[in-house]
N, C-alpha and C positions, 0 to 999 in steps of 0.2 A: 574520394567523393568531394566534390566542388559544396564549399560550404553554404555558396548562395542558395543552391539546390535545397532546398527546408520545405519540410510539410507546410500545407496553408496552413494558417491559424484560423480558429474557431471564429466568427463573425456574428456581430453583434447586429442582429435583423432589424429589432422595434422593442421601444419600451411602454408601457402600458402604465399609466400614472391615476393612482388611487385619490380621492378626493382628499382634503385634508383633515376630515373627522373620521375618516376609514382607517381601520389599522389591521390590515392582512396579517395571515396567519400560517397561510400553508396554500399553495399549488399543483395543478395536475391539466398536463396535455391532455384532448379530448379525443381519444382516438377515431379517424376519420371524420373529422368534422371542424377543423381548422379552428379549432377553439381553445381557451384555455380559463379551469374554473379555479377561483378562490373562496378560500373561506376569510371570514374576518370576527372579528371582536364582534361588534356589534350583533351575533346571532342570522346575519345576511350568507345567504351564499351567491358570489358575482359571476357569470358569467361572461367571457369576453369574444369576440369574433376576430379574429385573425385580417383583418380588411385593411386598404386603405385608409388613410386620414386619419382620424380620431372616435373611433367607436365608442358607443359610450356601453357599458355592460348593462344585463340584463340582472334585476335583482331577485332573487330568490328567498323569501323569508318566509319560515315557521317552526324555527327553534326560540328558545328562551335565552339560553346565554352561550357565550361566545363560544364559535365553533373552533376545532380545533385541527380537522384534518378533512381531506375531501379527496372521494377516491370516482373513479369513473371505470364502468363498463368496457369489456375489448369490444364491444360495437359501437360503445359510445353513444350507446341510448338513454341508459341509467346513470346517475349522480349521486352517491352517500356521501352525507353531510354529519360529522363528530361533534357532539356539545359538550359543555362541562354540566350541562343541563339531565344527563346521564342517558339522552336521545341518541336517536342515531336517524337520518331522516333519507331516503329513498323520492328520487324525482325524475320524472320523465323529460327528459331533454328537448323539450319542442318549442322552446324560441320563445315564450311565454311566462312572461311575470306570475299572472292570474294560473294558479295550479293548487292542487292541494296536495302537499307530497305524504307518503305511506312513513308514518314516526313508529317506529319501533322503541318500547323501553323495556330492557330486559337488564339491565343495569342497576346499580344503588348510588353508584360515585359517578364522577364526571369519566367520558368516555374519549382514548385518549387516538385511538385510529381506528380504522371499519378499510374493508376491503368485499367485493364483490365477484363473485364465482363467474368461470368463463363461459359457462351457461345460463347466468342472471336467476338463479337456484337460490344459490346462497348468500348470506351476509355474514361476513364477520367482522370484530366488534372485540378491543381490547380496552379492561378503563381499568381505574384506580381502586377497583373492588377487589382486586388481585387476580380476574379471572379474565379469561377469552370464550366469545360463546359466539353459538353459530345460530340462525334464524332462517325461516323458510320466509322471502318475500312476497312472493305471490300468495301465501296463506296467510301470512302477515303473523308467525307466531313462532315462539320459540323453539329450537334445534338440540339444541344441547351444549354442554359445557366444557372446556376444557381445562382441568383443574391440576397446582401444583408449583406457579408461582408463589413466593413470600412476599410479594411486595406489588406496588402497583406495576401494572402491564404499559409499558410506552408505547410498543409497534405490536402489529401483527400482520401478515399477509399471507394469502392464497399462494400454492404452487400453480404455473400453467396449467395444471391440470386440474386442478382443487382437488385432489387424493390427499397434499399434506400441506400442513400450517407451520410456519415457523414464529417466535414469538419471542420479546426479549423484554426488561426492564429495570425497576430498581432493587433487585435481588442478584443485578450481576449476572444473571443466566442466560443465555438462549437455547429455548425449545425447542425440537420437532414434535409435530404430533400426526397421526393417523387420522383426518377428519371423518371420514366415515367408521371408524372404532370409537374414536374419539377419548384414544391413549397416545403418551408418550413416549414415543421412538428412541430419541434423546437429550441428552441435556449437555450441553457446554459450561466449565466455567472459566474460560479462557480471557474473560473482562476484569477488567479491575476497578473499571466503575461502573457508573447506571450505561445501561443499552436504550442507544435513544433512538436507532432503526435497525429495523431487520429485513431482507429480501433474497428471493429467491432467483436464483440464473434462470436464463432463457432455457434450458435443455435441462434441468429439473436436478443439477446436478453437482451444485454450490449454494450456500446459504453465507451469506455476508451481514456483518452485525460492526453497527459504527456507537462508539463509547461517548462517553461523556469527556473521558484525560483526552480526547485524539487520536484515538486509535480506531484501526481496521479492522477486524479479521473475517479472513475468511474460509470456510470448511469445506471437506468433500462428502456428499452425503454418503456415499457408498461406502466407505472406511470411517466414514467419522472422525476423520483424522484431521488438526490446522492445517492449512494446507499453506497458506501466509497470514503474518502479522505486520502490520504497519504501525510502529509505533510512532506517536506526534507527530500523526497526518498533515496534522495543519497548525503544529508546531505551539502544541498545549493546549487551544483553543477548542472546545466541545466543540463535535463535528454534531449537526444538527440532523441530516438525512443523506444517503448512498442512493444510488440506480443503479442497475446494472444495463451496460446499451445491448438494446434485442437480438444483436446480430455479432457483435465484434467483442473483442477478450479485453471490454475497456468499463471503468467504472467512474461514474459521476459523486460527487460530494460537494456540498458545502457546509459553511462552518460559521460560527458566529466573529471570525476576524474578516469577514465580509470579501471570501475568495471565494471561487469554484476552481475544483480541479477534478482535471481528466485522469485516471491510474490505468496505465496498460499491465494486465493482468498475467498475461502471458508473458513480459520480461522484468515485472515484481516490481517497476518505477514508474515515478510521476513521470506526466508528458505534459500537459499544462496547467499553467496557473492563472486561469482570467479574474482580471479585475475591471469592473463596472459600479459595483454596489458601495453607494455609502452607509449601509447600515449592516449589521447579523443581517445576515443569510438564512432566512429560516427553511426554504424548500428547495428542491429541484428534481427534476424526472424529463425524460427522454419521450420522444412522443414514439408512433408505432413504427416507425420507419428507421427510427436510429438518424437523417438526418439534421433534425434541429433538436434542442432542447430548451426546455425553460427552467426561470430561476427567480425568487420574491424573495424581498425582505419587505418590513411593515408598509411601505407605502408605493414602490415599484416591484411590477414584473416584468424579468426583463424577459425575450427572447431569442434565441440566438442560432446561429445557422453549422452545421460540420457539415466543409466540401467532402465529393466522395473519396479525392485523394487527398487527406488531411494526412492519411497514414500510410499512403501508395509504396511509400518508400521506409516505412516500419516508424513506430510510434515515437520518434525521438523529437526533442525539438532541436533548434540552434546548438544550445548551448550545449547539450550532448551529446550531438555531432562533433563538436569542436573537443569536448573529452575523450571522447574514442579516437579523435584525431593526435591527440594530444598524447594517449596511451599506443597506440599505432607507432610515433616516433621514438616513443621511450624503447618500446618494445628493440625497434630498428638499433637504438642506440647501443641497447645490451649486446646485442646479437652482433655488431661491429666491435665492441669491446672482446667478445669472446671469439671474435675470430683475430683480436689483436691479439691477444692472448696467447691463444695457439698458434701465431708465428713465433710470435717470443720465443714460445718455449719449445717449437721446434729448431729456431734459429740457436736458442743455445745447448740442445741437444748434440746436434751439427759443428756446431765452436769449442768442442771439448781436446780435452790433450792428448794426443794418439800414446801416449807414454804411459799415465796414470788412471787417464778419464775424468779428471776435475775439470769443469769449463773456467775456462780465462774469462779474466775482469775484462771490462772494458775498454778499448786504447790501451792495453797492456802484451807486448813486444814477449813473455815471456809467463810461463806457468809457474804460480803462485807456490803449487805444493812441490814438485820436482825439480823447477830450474830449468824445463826443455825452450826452445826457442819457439815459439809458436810461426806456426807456418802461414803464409797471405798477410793481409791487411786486416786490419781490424773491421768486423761487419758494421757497418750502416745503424744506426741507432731509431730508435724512435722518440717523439720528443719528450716522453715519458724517462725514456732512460738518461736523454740529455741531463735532464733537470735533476734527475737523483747524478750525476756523476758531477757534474758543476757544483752543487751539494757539499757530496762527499769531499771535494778540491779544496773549497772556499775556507780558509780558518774558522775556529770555531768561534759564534758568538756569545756575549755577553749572557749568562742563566736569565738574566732581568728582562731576556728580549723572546719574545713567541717566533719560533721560525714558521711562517709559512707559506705551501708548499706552491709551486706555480699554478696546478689545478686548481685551488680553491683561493678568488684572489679574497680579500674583506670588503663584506660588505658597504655600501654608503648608500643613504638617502636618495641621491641622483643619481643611483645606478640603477638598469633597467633588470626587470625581474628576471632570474634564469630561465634557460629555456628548458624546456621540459626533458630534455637530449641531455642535459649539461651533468658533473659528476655530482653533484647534488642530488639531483634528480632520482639519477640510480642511483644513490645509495642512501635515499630514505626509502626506494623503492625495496631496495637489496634489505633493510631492515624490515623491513615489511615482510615480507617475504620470509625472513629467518635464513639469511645466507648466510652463509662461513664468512662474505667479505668485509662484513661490517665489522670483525670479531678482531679484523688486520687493523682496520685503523686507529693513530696511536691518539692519546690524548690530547695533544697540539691539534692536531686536525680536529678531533672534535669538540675544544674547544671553536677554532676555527669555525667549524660551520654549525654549531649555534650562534657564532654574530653573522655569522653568513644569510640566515633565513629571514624570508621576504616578508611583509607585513599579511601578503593575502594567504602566507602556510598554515599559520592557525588555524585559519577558517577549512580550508582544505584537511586539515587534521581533525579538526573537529567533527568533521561530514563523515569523515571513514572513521573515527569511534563512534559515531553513534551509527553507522551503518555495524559495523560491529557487534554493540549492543544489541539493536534488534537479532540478529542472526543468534547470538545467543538468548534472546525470552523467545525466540521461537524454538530453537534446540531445549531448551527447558519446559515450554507447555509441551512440549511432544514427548520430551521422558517422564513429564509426572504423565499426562493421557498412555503410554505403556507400562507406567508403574501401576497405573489402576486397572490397567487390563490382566497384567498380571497377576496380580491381586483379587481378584473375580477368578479367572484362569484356574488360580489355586483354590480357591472357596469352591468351584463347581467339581474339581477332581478330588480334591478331599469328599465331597457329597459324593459323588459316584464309587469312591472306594468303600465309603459307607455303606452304601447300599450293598458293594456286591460283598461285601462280607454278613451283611445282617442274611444275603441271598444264601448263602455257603451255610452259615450256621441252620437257614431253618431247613437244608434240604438237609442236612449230615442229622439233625434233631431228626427228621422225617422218616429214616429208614429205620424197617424194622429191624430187630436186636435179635442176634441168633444164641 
């Protein structure tokens, strides 16, 4: 694949600049209505119009104190607004300052996000009371509770469907619940710090939870099972909020080191890393189309455009194009080795002594172990064999002096880095891997190619242990998640053995006694 050939990259449409006494707080696309609403500090919520020139927003006020999250309607009619004021406020989208919006308080603490039902039914509402509760808008009164966090609540959200809630916080946990039972399905404890968002996939059929350390994960609702972990997403940095885009197997994040990135889902790696923001990142969300998306930190929103072949040719960027390019020749490399190999060692199969069967040395007129005259010329060498028999020829040197071998020359500052093909290459690959061939090389050589390594190997080393690491905390949340299954497993069959013995004892008590 020609490397010029690369996905478009994500485009940076228009930014939207908050006044300077403003300090935004949180973002959301306005589905079908080419808008996009904030909330801020000051208790306002802004609306913005997607227009030419310079729009100035439409303000929105009647909370007390500062809001904290702001979700919209799938028709994008309705607007809830989060306060630390323990409100939760409902507003009709119609272009108008002058409104009195529907305040719900069903709360004690400040309330930390609210989300609204795909039928404008419902609200829901996660705060620092430790609870999630659910609210009839149009009757304008409370719904019910969802109880069983220890800690305060940070996210909650609607499935597609509103059938289930999923919910995470500073207890470490993320929740499933039944919104119409209004019980818990399940509990994760798969976080190692606070859960600062939670959301649902488009086909009802993953719940994804972004940590405080940096980390992803994300579940299958069906099994219950991790399904991936992304440890230090964004490389220690609290990841602030996830999306999941409506259509494709890719997931949005930002972070307070002031990036956004793309994660293709479906081959478990990042795909991009946009930079724009000078400040934490505190929101971002996908509008209904999966083409654009938006993104805020305190004082811009930005917005930003995905062409429809950003991934025509599968989610990779440059740079990982150029690593599979790069693994593609190693690969090439070994496979040329191993067919060197197999002539060798058919060629000295072939070279052997019609008398004994020992193969002759090299350049040598006559068999080592019998004394026969060896018949032809001596074969053709390869320049491998050259080097070990010049080698063996040469007198011996001084113990004070490192021999080494033609393939590995020493390293120097001005020398250019090896190529990915070279015997380096494969044989940190071969170590990798757990080959036999590493096991041959002698200490000189490895001496040898530890001065050999290039200044960019560490860094590359260090990418595949901690590519590593992950694959094991995910191998390990997945055997404690089967060690507690099994553990239940056994508690409910010991229960049923229980019973059908207490069942035995009272029918055999039962019969009558002849």
């Amino acid at each position: 694949m020609d490397l010029d050939e690369v996905p478009i990259e994500p485009k940076l449409l228009r930014s939207l600049q908050a006044s300077k006494d403003v300090k935004l707080t949180h973002c959301v696309a306005v589905p079908g209505q080419e808008q996009v609403a904030t909330a801020t500090q000051d208790g306002s919520l802004l609306l913005w119009r997607l227009a030419a020139g310079r729009p100035r927003p439409i303000r929105l006020g009647g909370q007390q104190g500062p809001l904290t999250f702001v979700a919209a309607s799938r028709s994008g009619e309705l607007l809830a607004s989060a306060s630390t004021d323990a409100t939760v406020a409902v507003w009709q989208n119609r272009l108008r300052s002058q409104q009195v919006p529907i305040v719900l308080k069903v709360h004690f603490s400040p309330v930390r996000a609210c989300d609204i039902s795909w039928n404008e039914r419902l609200l829901l509402s996660a705060s620092d009371d430790k609870s999630v509760k659910l609210s009839f808008i149009s009757e304008r009164r409370f719904a019910g509770s969802l109880l069983g966090h220890s800690n305060w609540v940070r996210s909650a959200a609607f499935s597609p469907s509103a059938s289930q809630v999923v919910s995470g916080g500073d207890d470490k946990t993320v929740r499933l619940w039944d919104a119409e039972q209004r019980a818990c399905l399940r509990t994760w404890h798969d976080c190692g710090a606070s859960v600062t968002c939670t959301r649902f996939g488009s086909g009802e059929g993953a719940v994804v939870a972004s940590t405080w350390d940096s980390c992803i994960n994300l579940w299958d609702i069906r099994s219950h099972a991790l399904r991936q972990h992304y440890s230090k997403a964004h490389g220690g940095c609290p990841i602030t909020e996830v999306a999941f885009h409506p259509s494709k197997d890719l997931l949005l994040s930002c972070s307070t080191d002031r990036l956004l990135r793309i994660w293709d889902l479906r081959a478990g790696r990042l795909c991009r890393s946009l930079e724009g923001h000078e400040r934490p990142v505190l929101s971002c969300c996908w509008d209904e189309r999966g083409e654009q998306f938006a993104s805020c930190d305190s004082q811009v929103v930005h917005f930003w455009s995905l062409p429809a072949n950003s991934f025509a040719r599968g989610p990779h960027t440059a740079e990982a194009q150029r690593h599979e390019l790069q693994e593609a020749r190693s690969v090439a490399a070994v496979v040329e080795d191993g067919q060197n190999e197999l002539q060798l060692h058919a060629q000295a199969v072939s070279d052997s002594c019609p008398r004994c069967g020992q193969a002759h040395l090299p350049d040598a007129n006559f068999c080592r172990s019998c004394g026969a005259k060896r018949e032809g010329k001596a074969p053709t060498r390869f320049p491998e064999q050259q080097a070990v028999s010049e080698a063996a020829e040469a007198p011996p040197r001084p113990l004070a002096q490192d021999f080494v071998p033609p393939s590995c020359p020493q390293w120097s500052p001005a020398a250019a880095p090896p190529d990915p093909s070279s015997g380096l290459a494969r044989l940190l690959e071969a170590a990798w891997a757990g080959d036999s061939e590493v096991a041959a090389a002698t200490p000189t050589q490895a001496a040898c190619l530890a001065g050999a390594l290039p200044e960019s190997l560490p860094e590359a080393a260090a990418k595949v242990l901690e590519q590593l690491v992950t694959q094991m905390d995910v191998l390990t949340r997945t055997l404690e998640s089967l060690e507690a299954r099994l553990e239940r497993t056994e508690a409910a069959t010991q229960e049923v053995a229980g019973l059908i013995r207490n069942q035995s004892q009272t029918r055999s008590g039962g019969l009558p006694q002849h």
